[in-house]
MIKEDO-47840 format. One record per residue (C-alpha): residue number from 1; residue in three letters; chain; z, x negated, y negated. Coordinates in pm, 1 decimal, padded with zeros to 6 digits. Layout:
<nodes>
     i    aa   ch         pz         px         py
   NUM   ALA    A          Z          X          Y
...
</nodes>
This chain:
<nodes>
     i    aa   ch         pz         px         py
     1   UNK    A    24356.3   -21738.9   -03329.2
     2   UNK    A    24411.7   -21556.4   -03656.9
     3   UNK    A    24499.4   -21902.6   -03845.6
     4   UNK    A    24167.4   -22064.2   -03692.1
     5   UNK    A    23949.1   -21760.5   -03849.3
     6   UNK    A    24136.6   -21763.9   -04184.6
     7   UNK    A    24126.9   -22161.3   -04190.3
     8   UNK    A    23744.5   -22138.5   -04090.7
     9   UNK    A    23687.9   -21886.9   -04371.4
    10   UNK    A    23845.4   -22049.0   -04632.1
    11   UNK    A    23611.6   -22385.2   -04526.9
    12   UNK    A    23317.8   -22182.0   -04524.5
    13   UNK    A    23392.8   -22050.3   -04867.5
    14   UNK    A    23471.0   -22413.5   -05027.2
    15   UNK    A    23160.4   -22579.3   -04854.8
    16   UNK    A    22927.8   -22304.1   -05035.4
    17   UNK    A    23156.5   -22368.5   -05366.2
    18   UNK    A    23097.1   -22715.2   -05323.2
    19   UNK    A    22734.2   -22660.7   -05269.9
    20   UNK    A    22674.6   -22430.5   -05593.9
    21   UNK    A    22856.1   -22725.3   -05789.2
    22   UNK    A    23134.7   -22554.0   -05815.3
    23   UNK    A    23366.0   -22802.4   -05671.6
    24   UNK    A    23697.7   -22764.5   -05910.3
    25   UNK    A    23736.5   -22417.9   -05772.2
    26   UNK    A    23750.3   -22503.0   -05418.3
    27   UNK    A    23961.4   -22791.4   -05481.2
    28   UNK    A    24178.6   -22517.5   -05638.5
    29   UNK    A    24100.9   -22294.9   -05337.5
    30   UNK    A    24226.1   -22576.4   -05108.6
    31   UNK    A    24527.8   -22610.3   -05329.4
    32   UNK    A    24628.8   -22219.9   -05225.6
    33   UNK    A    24842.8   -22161.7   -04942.3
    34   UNK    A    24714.7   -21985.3   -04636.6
    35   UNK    A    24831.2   -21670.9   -04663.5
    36   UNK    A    24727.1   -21584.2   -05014.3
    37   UNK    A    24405.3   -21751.8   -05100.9
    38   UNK    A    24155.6   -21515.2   -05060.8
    39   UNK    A    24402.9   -21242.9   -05283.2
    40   UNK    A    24443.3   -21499.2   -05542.6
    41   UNK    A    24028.6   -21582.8   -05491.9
    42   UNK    A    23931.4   -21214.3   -05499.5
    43   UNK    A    24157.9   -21182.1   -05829.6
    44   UNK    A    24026.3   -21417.4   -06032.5
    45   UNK    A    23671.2   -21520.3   -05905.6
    46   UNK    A    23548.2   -21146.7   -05826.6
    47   UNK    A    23174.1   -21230.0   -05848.5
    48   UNK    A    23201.9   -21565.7   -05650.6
    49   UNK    A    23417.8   -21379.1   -05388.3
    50   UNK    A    23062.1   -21176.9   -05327.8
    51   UNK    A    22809.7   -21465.1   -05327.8
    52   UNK    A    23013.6   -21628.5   -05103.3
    53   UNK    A    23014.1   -21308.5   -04866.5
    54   UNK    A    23398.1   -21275.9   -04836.1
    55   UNK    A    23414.5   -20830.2   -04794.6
    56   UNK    A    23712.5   -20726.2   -05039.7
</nodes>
């Protein structure tokens, strides 16, 4: 059940990229492995991490 929420989240997150244009980054996100994308998204995108409503 776990997986399903993370792999929901992380679709979530890469439509709204998408939709601000920002489609490189969640082609990147995609690229991340299940288990650390949101570390390695919260790291280096700190201010798209909040406008896409992820909670650190």
């Amino acid at each position: 059940m776990v997986v399903s929420e993370e792999l929901c989240e992380k679709e979530i997150v890469m439509h709204k990229l998408c939709d601000m244009g920002l489609d490189q980054i969640a082609n990147w996100l995609n690229a991340l492995p299940e288990d650390k994308w949101k570390t390695m998204f919260m790291l280096y995108w700190p201010t798209l991490v909040k406008k896409c409503g992820i909670e650190a």
